[in-house]
N, C-alpha and C positions, 0 to 999 in steps of 0.2 A: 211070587204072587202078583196078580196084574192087578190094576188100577185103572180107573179112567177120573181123568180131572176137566171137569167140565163145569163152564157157567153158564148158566142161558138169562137171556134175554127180551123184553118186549119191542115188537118191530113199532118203529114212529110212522113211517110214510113206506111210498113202492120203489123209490131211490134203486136200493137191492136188486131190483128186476133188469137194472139196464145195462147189468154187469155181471149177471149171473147165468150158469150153466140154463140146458134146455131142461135138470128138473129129472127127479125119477120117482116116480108112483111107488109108494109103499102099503104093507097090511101089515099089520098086526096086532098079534092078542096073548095073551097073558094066561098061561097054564096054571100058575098059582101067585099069590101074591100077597104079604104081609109084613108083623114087623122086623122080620129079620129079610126080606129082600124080595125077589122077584125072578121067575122064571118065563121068558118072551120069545115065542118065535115071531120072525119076520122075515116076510119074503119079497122081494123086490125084482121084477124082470123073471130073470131064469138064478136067482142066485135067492137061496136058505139059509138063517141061522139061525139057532138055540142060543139066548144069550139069560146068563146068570148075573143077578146085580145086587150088590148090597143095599140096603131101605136105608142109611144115612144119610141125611139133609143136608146137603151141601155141596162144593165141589168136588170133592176125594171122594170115590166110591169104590169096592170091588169091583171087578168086574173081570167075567170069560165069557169069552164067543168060540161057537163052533160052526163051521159049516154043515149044513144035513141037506139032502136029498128035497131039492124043491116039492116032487110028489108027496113025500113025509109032510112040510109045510103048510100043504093044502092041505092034507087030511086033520091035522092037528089043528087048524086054523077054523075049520067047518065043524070040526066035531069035539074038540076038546075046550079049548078057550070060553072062557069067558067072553059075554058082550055088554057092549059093542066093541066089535073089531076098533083098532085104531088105525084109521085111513089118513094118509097125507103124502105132500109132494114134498120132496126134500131138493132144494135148489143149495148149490154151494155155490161162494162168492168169496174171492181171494181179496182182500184189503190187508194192506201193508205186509206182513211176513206170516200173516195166519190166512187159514179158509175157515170162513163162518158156513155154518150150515142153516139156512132158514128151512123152517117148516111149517108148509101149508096145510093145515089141516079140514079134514070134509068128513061127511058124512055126522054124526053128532058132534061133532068138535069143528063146525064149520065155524068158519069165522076167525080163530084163533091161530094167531100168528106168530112164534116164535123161534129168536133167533140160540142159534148155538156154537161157542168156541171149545174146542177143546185144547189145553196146554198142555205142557212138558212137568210143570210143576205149580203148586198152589199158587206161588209167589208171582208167578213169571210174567211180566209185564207185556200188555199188549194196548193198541189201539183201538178203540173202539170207532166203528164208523159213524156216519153223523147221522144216518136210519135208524141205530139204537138207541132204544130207550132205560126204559127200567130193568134194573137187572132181579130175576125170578128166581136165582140159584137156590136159594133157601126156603122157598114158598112149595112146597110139597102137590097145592094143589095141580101145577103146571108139569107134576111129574106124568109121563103116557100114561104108569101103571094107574095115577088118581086117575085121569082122565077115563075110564074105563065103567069105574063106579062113581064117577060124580063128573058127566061130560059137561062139555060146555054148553050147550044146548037147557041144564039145566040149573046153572050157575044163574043167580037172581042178576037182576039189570044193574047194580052197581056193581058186581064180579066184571060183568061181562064190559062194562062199559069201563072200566078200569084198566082190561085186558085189551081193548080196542087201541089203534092205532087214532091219532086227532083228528086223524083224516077220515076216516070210515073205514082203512086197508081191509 
């Protein structure tokens, strides 16, 4: 059975930016979604996947991915999903023996800015860079699938100002 173990994070500042990749545009949306997990396709460039996740709050989640047919993606993406689409740029940035994944997010979720590690095991010790902030792993609302039915666009001014970098990022 696969697993993904992941924590994510609030970005502080734009630090990240001066050591990270040129960034890849992403879509996606959520064919269903509840309390036993999540079914998402997301399509990036010329490359498709159907990814299944377990709804548990935390770092340990299930998870499988499949590759599918970019054309399948769009159609699935236009016609089936739920909205809003979840739009954002994912920039990777290698610090010390991990790659973080920042994600820009646009379109109803503009503004929000979060960073992502993923490890080997719950435990596994890592360094955090000095652009992260608060860690989100537990807070559901920060998950895509919430983002979906409750964006950030309509999270009240102390959500959103909470979720904001000090800087304004």
């Amino acid at each position: 059975m696969s697993y993904e173990i992941e924590r994510k994070f609030l970005v502080t500042d734009d630090r990240w930016r001066e050591v990270a990749d040129q960034g890849e545009e992403m879509r996606q949306g959520y064919l269903a979604g509840g309390t036993w997990g999540s079914v998402r396709v997301r399509l990036s460039g010329m490359q498709a996947r159907l990814n299944i996740k377990g709804a548990t709050v935390g770092a340990t989640r299930r998870e499988f991915e499949y590759p599918i047919p970019p054309e399948d993606a769009r159609l699935l993406l236009d016609e089936l999903c739920s909205g809003p689409l979840i739009e954002k740029t994912r920039f990777r940035v290698r610090h010390a023996d991990h790659v973080w994944e920042v994600d820009v997010f646009a379109g109803d979720n503009a503004g929000l800015i979060v960073a992502e590690i993923e490890l080997d095991a719950a435990d596994e010790a890592f360094e955090p860079p000095a652009w992260v902030g608060a860690e989100v792993t537990d807070d559901p609302r920060y998950y895509n699938v919430s983002l979906v039915e409750h964006p950030f666009i309509r999270w009240n001014d102390v959500e959103r100002q909470a979720a904001r970098a000090p800087s304004g990022a």
